[in-house]
C-alpha positions in Angstrom: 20.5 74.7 109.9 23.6 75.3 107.8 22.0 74.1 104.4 24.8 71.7 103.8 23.7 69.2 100.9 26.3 66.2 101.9 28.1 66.7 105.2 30.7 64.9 107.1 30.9 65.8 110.1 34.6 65.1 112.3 35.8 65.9 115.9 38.7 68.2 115.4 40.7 66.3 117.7 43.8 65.4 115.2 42.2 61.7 115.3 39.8 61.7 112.8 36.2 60.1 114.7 33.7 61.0 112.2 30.3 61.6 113.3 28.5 62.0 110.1 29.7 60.9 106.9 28.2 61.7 103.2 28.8 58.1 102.1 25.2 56.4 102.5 25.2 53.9 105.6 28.6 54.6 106.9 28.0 56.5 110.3 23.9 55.6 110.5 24.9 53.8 113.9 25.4 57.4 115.4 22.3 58.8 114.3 20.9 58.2 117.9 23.8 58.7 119.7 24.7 61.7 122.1 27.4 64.0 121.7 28.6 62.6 125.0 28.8 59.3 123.9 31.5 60.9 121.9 33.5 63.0 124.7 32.1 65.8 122.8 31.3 68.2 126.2 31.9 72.4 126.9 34.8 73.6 124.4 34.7 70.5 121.8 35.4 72.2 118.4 33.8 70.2 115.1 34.4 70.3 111.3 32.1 69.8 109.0 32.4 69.9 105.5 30.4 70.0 102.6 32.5 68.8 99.3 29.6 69.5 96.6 29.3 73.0 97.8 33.0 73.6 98.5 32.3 74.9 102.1 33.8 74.0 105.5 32.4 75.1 108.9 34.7 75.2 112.1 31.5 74.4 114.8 32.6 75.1 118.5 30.2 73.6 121.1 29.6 75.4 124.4 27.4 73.8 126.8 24.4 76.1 127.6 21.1 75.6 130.6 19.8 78.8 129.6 18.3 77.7 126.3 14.3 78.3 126.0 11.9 75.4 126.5 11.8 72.6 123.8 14.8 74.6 122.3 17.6 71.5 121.8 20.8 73.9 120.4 21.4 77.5 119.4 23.9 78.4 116.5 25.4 81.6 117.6 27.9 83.6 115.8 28.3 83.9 112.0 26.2 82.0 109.6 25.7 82.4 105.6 23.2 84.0 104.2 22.7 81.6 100.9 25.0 78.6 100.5 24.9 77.0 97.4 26.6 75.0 94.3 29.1 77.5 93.2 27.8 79.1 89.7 29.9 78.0 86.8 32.2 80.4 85.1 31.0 81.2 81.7 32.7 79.4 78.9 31.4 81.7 75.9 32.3 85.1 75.5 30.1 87.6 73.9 31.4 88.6 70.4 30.4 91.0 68.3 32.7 91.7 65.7 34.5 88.1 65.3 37.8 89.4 67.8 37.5 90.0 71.6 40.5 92.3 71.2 37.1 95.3 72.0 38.2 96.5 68.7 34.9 98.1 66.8 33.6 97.9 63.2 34.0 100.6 61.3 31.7 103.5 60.5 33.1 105.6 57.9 31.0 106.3 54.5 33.4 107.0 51.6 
């Protein structure tokens, strides 16, 4: 839902329990695991972060019955619109006249 490319996942409880981790195999034991399982309930706040993509998400979990059928979550609130890799500065500059002082060639006829 939040088009994060590698993830890890913590409770932001000042102790660290990470839920989902980028590293291959580390937290695959909690893939069929319940938030419960956790003491994640009403008011649990998560962070997730994505490294490659320089992007954190602050997640706070409310408890809701009022969700539609088959409907397992809703994210509510502000999401973004396109996440990506960041675009790379250019390393060129465009030169026309050898200097990048905007200086321009001259015109005159003599």
């Amino acid at each position: 839902k939040f088009a994060m490319v590698a993830p890890d996942v913590q409770i932001d409880d000042g102790k660290g329990t990470i839920l989902i981790s980028s590293e291959e195999g580390e937290t695959e034991a909690n893939n069929h695991r319940k938030l419960s399982d956790f003491g994640i309930r009403n008011g649990t706040r998560l962070q997730a972060d994505d490294f490659l993509q320089d992007y954190t998400l602050l997640i706070n979990v409310l408890h809701s019955e009022d969700l539609e059928k088959d409907v397992e979550f809703e994210v509510v609130g502000d999401t973004p619109e396109k996440v990506g890799p960041k675009p790379s500065e250019p390393t060129t500059k465009n030169i026309t006249n050898g200097s990048d002082d905007g200086a321009q060639p001259s015109t005159s006829t003599g």
